[in-house]
C-alpha positions in Angstrom: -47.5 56.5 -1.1 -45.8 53.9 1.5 -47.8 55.3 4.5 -51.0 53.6 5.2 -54.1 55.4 6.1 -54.3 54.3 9.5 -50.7 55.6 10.0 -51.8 59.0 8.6 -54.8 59.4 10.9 -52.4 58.7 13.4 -50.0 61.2 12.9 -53.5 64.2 11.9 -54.0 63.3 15.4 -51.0 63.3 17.3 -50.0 66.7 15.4 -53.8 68.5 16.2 -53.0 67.1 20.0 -49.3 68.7 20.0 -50.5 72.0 18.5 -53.4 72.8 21.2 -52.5 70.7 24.5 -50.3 73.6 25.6 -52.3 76.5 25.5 -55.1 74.3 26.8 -52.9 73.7 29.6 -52.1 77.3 30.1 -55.9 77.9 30.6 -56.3 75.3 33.1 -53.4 76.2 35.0 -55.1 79.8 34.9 -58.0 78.4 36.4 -56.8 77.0 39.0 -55.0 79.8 40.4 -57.7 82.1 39.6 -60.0 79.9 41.9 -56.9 79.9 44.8 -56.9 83.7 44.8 -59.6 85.3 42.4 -58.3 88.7 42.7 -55.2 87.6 40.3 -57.8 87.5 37.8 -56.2 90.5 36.2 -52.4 89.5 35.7 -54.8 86.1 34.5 -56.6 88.2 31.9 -53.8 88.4 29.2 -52.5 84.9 29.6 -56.3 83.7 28.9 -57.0 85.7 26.7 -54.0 84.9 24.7 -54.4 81.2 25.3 -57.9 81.2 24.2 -57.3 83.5 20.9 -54.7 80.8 19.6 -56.6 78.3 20.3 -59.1 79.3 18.5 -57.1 80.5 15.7 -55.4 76.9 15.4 -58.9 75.3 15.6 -60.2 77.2 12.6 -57.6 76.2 10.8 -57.5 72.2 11.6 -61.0 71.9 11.1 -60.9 73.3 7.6 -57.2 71.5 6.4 -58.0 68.1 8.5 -62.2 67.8 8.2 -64.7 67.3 5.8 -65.4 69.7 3.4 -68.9 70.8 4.3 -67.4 73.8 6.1 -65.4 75.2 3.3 -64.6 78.7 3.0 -66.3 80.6 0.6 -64.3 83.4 0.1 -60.8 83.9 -0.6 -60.7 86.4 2.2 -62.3 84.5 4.4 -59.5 81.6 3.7 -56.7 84.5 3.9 -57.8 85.6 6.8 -57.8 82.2 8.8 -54.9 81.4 7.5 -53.2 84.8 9.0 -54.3 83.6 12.4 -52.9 80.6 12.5 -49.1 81.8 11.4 -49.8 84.4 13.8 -49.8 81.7 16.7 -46.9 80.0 15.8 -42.8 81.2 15.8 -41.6 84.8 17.3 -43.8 87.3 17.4 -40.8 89.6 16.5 -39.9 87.7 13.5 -43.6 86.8 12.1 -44.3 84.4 9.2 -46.6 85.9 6.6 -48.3 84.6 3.4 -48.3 86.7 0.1 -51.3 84.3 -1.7 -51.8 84.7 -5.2 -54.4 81.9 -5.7 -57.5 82.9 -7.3 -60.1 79.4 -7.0 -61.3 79.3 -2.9 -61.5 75.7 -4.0 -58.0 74.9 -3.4 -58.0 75.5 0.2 -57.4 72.0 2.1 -54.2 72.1 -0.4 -53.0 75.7 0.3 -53.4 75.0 3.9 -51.6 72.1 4.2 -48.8 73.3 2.2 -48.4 76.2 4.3 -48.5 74.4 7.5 -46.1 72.3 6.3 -43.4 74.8 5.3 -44.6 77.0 8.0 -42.6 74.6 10.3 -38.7 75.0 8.4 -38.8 78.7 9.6 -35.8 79.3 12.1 -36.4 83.2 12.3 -39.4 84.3 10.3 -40.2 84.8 6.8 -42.5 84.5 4.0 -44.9 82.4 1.8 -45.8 83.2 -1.5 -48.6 81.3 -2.8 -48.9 81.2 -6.5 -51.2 79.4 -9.1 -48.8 78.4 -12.2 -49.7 76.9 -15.6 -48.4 73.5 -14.1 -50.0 73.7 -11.0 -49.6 75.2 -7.2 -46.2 77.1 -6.2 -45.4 77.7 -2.1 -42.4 79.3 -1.8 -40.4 79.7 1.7 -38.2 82.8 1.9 -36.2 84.2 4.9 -33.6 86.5 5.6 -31.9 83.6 7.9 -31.6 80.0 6.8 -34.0 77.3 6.9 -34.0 74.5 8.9 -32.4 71.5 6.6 -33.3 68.9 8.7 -36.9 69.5 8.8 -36.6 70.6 4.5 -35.1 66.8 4.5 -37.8 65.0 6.5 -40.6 66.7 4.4 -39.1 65.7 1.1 -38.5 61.9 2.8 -42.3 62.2 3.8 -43.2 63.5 0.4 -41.6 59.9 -1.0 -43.5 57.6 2.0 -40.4 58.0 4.7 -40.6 58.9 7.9 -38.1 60.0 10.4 -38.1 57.9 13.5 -38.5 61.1 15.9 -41.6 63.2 16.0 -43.2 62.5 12.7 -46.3 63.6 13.6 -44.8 67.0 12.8 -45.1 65.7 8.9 -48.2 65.1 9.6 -49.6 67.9 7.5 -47.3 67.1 4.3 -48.0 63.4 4.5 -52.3 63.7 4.7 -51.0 66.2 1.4 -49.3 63.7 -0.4 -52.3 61.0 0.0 -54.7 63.5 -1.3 -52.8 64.3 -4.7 -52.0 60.9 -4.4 -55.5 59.8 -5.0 -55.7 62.0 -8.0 -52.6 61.6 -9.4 -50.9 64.8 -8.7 -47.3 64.7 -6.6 -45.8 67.1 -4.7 -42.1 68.3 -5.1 -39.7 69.9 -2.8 -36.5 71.8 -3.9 -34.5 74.0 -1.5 -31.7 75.9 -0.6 -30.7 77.7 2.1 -32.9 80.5 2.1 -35.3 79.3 0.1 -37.7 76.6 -0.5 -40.2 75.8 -2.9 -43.1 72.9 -2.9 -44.7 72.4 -5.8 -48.0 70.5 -6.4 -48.3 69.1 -9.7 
């Protein structure tokens, strides 16, 4: 892996930043306004409540892919479950992303998560991730009725071999903290795609 560890907790960073600075921002322009007139409080309701549900969701989530691992999950339903709320944040509402997980070993959370984070991001209009545990290893696939977005699918498998793009890599950030992790154990990850379909494989 070409990507030093400094670089890494760099781009962890920058990406846990991106993902919660604007709903933070949408509570403390709330806030304000509430304290200019605090009978809007109830057109204020749903935006904080909103607000504060994702990011709370989203924190769940970083804490277990990104921290240490003395706040694993120890259930599969309790990882399922976090996971859910954290696609449930991101994309159109209308056009939801959903996991199908097949993994039976709990243990393999801060992998499962951080492969679905990353692919979570080549959605255009929805879809699906199917989790699997294979007799070589860990299988994500991305499905969707509408194509993928190539140009992310390209900058992950770049990242995957130590490249990064020069524009927003921090949005890697997820897939590149993955690689360093197999890395130090000797497993890779692999990315083949199509259109419609994408599948990362950890073995």
């Amino acid at each position: 892996m070409g990507i030093s560890p400094t670089l890494i907790t760099e781009l962890v960073c920058t990406r846990i930043s991106h993902d919660l600075i604007g709903n933070i921002g949408a509570i403390s322009n709330a806030m304000e306004l509430w304290d200019d007139d605090p009978s809007d409080l109830g057109d204020l309701k749903p935006l904080l409540e909103g607000s504060s549900k994702t990011l709370s969701a989203r924190l769940k989530f970083f804490r277990l892919a990104f921290g240490l691992k003395n706040a694993a999950p120890k259930e599969l339903s309790e990882l399922n479950a976090i996971i859910d709320a954290y696609l449930a944040t991101i994309g159109n509402p209308q056009m939801p992303i959903k996991m199908k997980s097949g993994v039976a070993n709990v243990s393999l959370y801060k992998i499962v998560m951080l492969a679905v984070m990353g692919l979570s991001d080549v959605f255009v209009r929805g879809g699906q991730i199917i989790v699997d545990e294979t007799d070589e290893g860990l299988s994500f696939e991305a499905v969707s009725d509408f194509e993928l977005s190539a140009s992310k699918l390209e900058n992950i498998n770049k990242a995957i071999k130590g490249i990064l793009p020069d524009e927003n890599p921090a949005l890697l950030a997820p897939i590149v903290y993955l690689s360093s992790l197999l890395g130090e154990v000797g497993v890779k990850l692999i990315l083949e795609y199509q259109a419609k379909r994408a599948v990362l494989s950890v073995r």
